[in-house]
N, C-alpha and C positions, 0 to 999 in steps of 0.2 A: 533538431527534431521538430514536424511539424505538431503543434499539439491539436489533436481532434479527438472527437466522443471513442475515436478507436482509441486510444491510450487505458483502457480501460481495459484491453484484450495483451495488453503487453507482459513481458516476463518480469515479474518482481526480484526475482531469486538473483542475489549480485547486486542490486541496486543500493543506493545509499534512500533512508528512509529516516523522516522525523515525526513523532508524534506531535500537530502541532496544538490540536484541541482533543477535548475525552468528557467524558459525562466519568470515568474514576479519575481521578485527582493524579495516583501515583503514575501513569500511562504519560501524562502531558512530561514532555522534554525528552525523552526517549528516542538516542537516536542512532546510527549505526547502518551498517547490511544488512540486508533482507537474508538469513541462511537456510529461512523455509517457508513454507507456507501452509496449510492444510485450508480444511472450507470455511472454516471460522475463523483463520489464528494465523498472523504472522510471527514468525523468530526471528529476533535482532537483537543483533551482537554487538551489546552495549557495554562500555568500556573491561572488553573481556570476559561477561556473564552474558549468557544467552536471556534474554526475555520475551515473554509470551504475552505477546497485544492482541484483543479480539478485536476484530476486525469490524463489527458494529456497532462498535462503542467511541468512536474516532475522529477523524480526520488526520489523514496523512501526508507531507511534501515528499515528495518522491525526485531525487535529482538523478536523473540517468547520464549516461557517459556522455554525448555531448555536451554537458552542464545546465542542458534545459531542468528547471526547476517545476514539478506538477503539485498541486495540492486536490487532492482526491477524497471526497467521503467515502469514509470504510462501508457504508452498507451497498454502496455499486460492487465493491472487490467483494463481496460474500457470494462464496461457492466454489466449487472445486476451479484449481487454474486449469484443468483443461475443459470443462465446462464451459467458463468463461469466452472459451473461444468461438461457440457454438450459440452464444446468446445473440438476438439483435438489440442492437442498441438504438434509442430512441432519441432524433437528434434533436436538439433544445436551440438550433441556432442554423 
């Protein structure tokens, strides 16, 4: 997967996702499948208990199915996912 500022427009839901930083304490190590999303809030299916991460309080590694590894701050992924689709993204590079 090529990574670019679009990666930020992809489907989370199914991906494997780790909390790797958090401004709460309990969030950091947190890791698992993505099993939802809303505009705030990912769910991840952490060793069999669902947990609810806000999404601007974060940073996330996001490994999608070719094993590319992403690390994304949560306050880009805030808003609805299909929203997301419709935003322009502003390229930094």
């Amino acid at each position: 997967m090529k990574v670019t500022p679009d990666v930020i427009r992809h489907e989370f839901i199914g991906t494997e996702a780790k909390v790797a930083k958090s401004n709460h304490s309990g969030y950091v190590g947190i890791s698992g499948k993505v099993i939802d999303e809303t505009r705030n809030t990912f769910t991840i299916l952490h060793e069999g208990k669902r947990k609810i991460v806000v999404k601007n309080s974060a940073v996330f590694h996001f490994r999608f199915s070719d094993g590319t590894i992403v690390e994304i701050v949560g306050k880009l992924l805030v808003g609805r996912p299909e929203d997301r689709l419709k935003r322009r993204i502003r390229r930094l590079w």
